[in-house]
C-alpha positions as CSV (number, residue, x, y, z in Angstrom):
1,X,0.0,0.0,0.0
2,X,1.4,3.4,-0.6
3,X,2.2,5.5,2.4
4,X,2.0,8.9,0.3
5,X,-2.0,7.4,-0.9
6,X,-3.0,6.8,2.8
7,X,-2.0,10.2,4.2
8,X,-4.0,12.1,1.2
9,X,-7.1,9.8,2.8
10,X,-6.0,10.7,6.6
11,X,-5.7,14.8,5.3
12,X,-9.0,14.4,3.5
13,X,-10.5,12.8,6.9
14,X,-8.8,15.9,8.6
15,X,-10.5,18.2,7.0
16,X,-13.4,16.5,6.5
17,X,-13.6,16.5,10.2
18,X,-12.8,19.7,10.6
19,X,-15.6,20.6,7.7
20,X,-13.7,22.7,5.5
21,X,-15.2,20.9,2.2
22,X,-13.0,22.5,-0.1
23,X,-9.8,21.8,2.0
24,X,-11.1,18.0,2.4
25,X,-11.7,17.8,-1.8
26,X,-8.4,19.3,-3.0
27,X,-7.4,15.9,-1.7
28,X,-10.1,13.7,-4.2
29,X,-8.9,12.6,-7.3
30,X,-11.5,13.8,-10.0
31,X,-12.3,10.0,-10.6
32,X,-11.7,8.6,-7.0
33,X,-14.6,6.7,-6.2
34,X,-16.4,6.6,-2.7
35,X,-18.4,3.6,-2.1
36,X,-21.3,4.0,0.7
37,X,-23.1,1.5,-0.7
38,X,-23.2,-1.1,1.9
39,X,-24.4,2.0,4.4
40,X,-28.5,1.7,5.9
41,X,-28.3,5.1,5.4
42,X,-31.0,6.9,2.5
43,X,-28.2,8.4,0.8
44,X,-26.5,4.6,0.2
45,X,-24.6,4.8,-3.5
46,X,-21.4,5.1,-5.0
47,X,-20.5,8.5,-5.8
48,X,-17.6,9.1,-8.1
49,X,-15.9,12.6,-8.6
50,X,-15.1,15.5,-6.6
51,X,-18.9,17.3,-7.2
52,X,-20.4,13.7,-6.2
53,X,-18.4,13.8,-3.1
54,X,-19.4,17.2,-2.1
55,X,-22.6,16.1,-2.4
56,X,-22.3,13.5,0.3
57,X,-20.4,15.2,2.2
58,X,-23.2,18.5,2.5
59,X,-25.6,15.9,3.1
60,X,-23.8,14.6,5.8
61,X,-22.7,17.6,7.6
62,X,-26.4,19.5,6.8
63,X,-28.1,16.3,8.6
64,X,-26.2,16.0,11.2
65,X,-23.8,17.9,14.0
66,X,-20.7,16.9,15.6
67,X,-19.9,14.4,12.6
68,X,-16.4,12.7,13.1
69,X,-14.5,10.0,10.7
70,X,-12.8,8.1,12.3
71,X,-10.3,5.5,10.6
72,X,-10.3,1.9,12.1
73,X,-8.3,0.2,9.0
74,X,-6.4,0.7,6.3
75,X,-6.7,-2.0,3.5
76,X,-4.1,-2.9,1.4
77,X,-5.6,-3.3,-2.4
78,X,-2.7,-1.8,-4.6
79,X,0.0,0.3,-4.9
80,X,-2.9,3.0,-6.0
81,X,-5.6,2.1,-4.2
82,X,-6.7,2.8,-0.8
83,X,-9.4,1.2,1.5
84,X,-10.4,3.1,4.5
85,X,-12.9,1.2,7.2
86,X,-14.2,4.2,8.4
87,X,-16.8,4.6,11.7
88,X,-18.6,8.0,10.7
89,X,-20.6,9.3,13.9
90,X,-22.9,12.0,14.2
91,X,-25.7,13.6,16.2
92,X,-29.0,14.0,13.9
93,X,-30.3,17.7,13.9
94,X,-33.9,16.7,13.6
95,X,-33.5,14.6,16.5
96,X,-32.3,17.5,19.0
97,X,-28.8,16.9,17.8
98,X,-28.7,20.9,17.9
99,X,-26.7,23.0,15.3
Protein backbone atom coordinates (compact mmCIF):
# COMPACT_ATOMS: atom_id res chain seq x y z
CA UNK A 1 0.00 0.00 0.00
CA UNK A 2 1.43 3.36 -0.62
CA UNK A 3 2.16 5.47 2.40
CA UNK A 4 1.97 8.88 0.25
CA UNK A 5 -1.98 7.43 -0.87
CA UNK A 6 -2.97 6.84 2.85
CA UNK A 7 -1.98 10.20 4.17
CA UNK A 8 -4.05 12.05 1.24
CA UNK A 9 -7.09 9.75 2.77
CA UNK A 10 -6.04 10.69 6.60
CA UNK A 11 -5.66 14.77 5.33
CA UNK A 12 -9.00 14.39 3.51
CA UNK A 13 -10.47 12.85 6.87
CA UNK A 14 -8.76 15.89 8.60
CA UNK A 15 -10.47 18.18 6.96
CA UNK A 16 -13.42 16.52 6.49
CA UNK A 17 -13.64 16.54 10.17
CA UNK A 18 -12.78 19.75 10.60
CA UNK A 19 -15.59 20.59 7.70
CA UNK A 20 -13.74 22.69 5.46
CA UNK A 21 -15.23 20.94 2.22
CA UNK A 22 -13.04 22.53 -0.14
CA UNK A 23 -9.78 21.75 1.98
CA UNK A 24 -11.13 17.98 2.38
CA UNK A 25 -11.75 17.83 -1.76
CA UNK A 26 -8.38 19.32 -3.00
CA UNK A 27 -7.42 15.87 -1.75
CA UNK A 28 -10.09 13.68 -4.16
CA UNK A 29 -8.91 12.61 -7.25
CA UNK A 30 -11.45 13.80 -10.01
CA UNK A 31 -12.27 10.01 -10.59
CA UNK A 32 -11.71 8.65 -6.98
CA UNK A 33 -14.56 6.65 -6.18
CA UNK A 34 -16.37 6.56 -2.71
CA UNK A 35 -18.44 3.61 -2.14
CA UNK A 36 -21.31 4.03 0.66
CA UNK A 37 -23.15 1.51 -0.67
CA UNK A 38 -23.16 -1.08 1.92
CA UNK A 39 -24.37 2.02 4.39
CA UNK A 40 -28.53 1.68 5.95
CA UNK A 41 -28.31 5.06 5.35
CA UNK A 42 -30.95 6.87 2.51
CA UNK A 43 -28.23 8.37 0.81
CA UNK A 44 -26.52 4.61 0.18
CA UNK A 45 -24.59 4.78 -3.49
CA UNK A 46 -21.43 5.12 -5.00
CA UNK A 47 -20.49 8.48 -5.79
CA UNK A 48 -17.65 9.09 -8.07
CA UNK A 49 -15.89 12.57 -8.57
CA UNK A 50 -15.08 15.53 -6.56
CA UNK A 51 -18.91 17.28 -7.23
CA UNK A 52 -20.45 13.66 -6.20
CA UNK A 53 -18.39 13.84 -3.06
CA UNK A 54 -19.41 17.19 -2.06
CA UNK A 55 -22.60 16.15 -2.44
CA UNK A 56 -22.26 13.53 0.28
CA UNK A 57 -20.45 15.19 2.24
CA UNK A 58 -23.22 18.51 2.49
CA UNK A 59 -25.59 15.86 3.14
CA UNK A 60 -23.77 14.57 5.84
CA UNK A 61 -22.67 17.58 7.63
CA UNK A 62 -26.36 19.52 6.81
CA UNK A 63 -28.13 16.32 8.60
CA UNK A 64 -26.17 16.01 11.16
CA UNK A 65 -23.84 17.88 14.00
CA UNK A 66 -20.74 16.87 15.63
CA UNK A 67 -19.91 14.39 12.61
CA UNK A 68 -16.36 12.69 13.14
CA UNK A 69 -14.47 10.02 10.75
CA UNK A 70 -12.81 8.07 12.33
CA UNK A 71 -10.31 5.53 10.58
CA UNK A 72 -10.32 1.90 12.06
CA UNK A 73 -8.33 0.17 9.01
CA UNK A 74 -6.38 0.72 6.29
CA UNK A 75 -6.71 -1.97 3.49
CA UNK A 76 -4.12 -2.92 1.36
CA UNK A 77 -5.56 -3.30 -2.37
CA UNK A 78 -2.70 -1.76 -4.63
CA UNK A 79 0.03 0.32 -4.87
CA UNK A 80 -2.86 3.03 -6.03
CA UNK A 81 -5.56 2.12 -4.19
CA UNK A 82 -6.74 2.82 -0.78
CA UNK A 83 -9.41 1.22 1.52
CA UNK A 84 -10.36 3.13 4.46
CA UNK A 85 -12.90 1.24 7.20
CA UNK A 86 -14.16 4.18 8.35
CA UNK A 87 -16.81 4.61 11.74
CA UNK A 88 -18.60 7.99 10.72
CA UNK A 89 -20.60 9.30 13.86
CA UNK A 90 -22.88 12.01 14.21
CA UNK A 91 -25.72 13.64 16.19
CA UNK A 92 -29.01 13.97 13.90
CA UNK A 93 -30.29 17.71 13.92
CA UNK A 94 -33.87 16.67 13.56
CA UNK A 95 -33.54 14.62 16.50
CA UNK A 96 -32.25 17.49 18.95
CA UNK A 97 -28.76 16.87 17.75
CA UNK A 98 -28.67 20.95 17.89
CA UNK A 99 -26.75 23.03 15.30
Amino acid sequence: MSQENVEIVRRFLLWSNEQDLDAALSYVAPDAELDWSLSEAPDAAVYRGREEWRKWLTGRLEGLTDVRFDVAEFIDVSMDTVVAVVHMRGRGRASGGGG
